[in-house]
C-alpha positions, 0 to 999 in steps of 0.5 A: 500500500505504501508503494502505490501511495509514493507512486500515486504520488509520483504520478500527480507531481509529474502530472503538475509538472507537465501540466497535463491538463493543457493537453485540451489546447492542442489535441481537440485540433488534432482530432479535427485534422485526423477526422478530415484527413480520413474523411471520418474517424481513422483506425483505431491503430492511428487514433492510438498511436496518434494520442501516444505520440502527442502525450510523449512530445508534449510531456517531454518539451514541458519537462524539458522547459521546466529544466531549463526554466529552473532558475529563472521561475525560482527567482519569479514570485509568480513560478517559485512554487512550482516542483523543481524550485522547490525541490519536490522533484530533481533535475535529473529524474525530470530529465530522465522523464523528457528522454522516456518521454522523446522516446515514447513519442519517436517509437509512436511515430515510427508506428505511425508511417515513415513520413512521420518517424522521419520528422520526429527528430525535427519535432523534438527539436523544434519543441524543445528549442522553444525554452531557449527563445525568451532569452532573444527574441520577443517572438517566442509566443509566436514560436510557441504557437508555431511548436504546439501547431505541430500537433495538427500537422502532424495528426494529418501527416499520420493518417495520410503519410502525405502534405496537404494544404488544409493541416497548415491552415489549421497549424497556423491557426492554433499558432495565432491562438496559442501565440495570442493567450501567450502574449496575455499570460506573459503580460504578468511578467513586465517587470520581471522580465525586464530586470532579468533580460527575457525577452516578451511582447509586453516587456518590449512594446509595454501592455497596452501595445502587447494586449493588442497584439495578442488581440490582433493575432486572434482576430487573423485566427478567427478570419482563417477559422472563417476561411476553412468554410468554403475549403471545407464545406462547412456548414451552419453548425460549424459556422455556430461554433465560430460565434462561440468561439468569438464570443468566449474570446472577447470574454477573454480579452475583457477580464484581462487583469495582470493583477488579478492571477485568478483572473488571468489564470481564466482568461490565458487557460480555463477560456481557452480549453473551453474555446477548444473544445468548442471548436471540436464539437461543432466542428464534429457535428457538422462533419458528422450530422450534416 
């Protein structure tokens, strides 16, 4: 019993660590990619796999930056109490967890296709370059946004094995997402961002100029969701999500307050899960009931 206890909570610490249950920003995407690409749900084989491989990069690039984070989020009030500045989990184990977790994702993709196993490499990489990108370049959001738009592009690539135009339009839109709830998050950070040279839109053009950024990046993701209507067909149920998904975005550029951290923690996370899984259902509805 005690064993199952330290391991339970070994599981919760890695859990928190990964922060898993941001999964909800890139897999319903996925799932919307996989689902057109197959013309229908794909086998369960692909779906399996699909998932395997996205859990294992996802897991490994959030260790992987928590590593190289460690410093700066012990020296920030904001991030002190997460697992390796107090020391709940080590360095090492954490590392070890991102090679098992490369590992787990490189095997899933090799079982995918080849097309797959062989940008498994060039994906490891790109997501893990990410934690480097505060350190010189206020794009960073946007490169976030670019490593998480991977897990669409990829979802296709493992049904088909091929290119195709429609992944990187939804690619592109999960990357102006991603990249605009970023800009929000970070805006909590000015300060200390400034005194220790990390680089973000709000330390570099200020608040007011980062909030609207952040705001315009959304509305190129809104006008890109409303270009996939006559690529895809798409009819009025998806078109009723869009409005929603809108509507929860406006909220979301509202309550912006970097004071206030529950507010913030709705706006840059809760929101968005909400705005993702919108997206997916009345995506599904309209493929599949109309």
């Amino acid at each position: 019993m005690e064993y199952a206890r330290k391991l339970g909570t070994k599981i919760k610490l890695y859990s928190e660590l990964v922060m898993f249950s941001h999964t909800l920003f890139s897999l319903p995407f996925a799932i919307i990619s996989m689902v057109w690409a197959a013309g229908g749900f794909p086998s369960w084989r692909i779906m399996l796999w699909g998932l395997i491989a996205l859990i294992g990069a996802r897991n490994g690039a959030n260790a992987f930056n928590r590593v190289v984070d460690r410093t700066f989020d012990a020296q920030n009030p904001r991030t002190a109490h997460r697992h390796l500045p107090r020391m709940l989990l080590g360095e090492k184990e954490v590392l070890a967890f991102v090679v098992i977790n490369y590992g787990i994702f490189i095997f899933a993709a090799a079982m995918l296709n080849t097309l797959c196993f062989i940008l498994s490499p060039v994906a490891i990489f790109l997501i893990s370059s990410y934690s480097y990108t505060k350190r010189f370049t206020y794009m960073s959001h946007l490169y976030l946004g670019f490593t998480i738009a991977s897990a669409p592009i990829g979802a296709w690539f493992a049904v088909t094995g091929k290119f195709a135009f429609t992944p990187f339009i939804i690619g592109t839109i999960v990357m102006l997402w991603i990249a605009g709830f970023d800009i929000i998050y970070g805006s909590q950070d000015i300060d200390f961002d400034r005194n220790h040279k990390l680089w973000s839109i709000p330390s570099i053009f200020g608040l007011k100029n980062g909030l609207r950024i952040a705001a315009g990046l959304h509305l190129i993701m809104v006008l890109l969701l409303i270009a996939l209507i006559p690529i895809r067909h798409l009819g009025w149920l998806y078109i009723a999500g869009i409005i929603l998904a809108v509507f929860l975005l406006m909220t979301e550029h509202k309550i912006i307050k970097p004071s206030n951290r529950k507010a913030m923690k709705i706006a840059s996370y809760n929101l968005n899960q909400v705005i993702s899984m919108v997206i997916l259902f009345f995506t599904l509805g309209d493929f599949f009931l109309l």
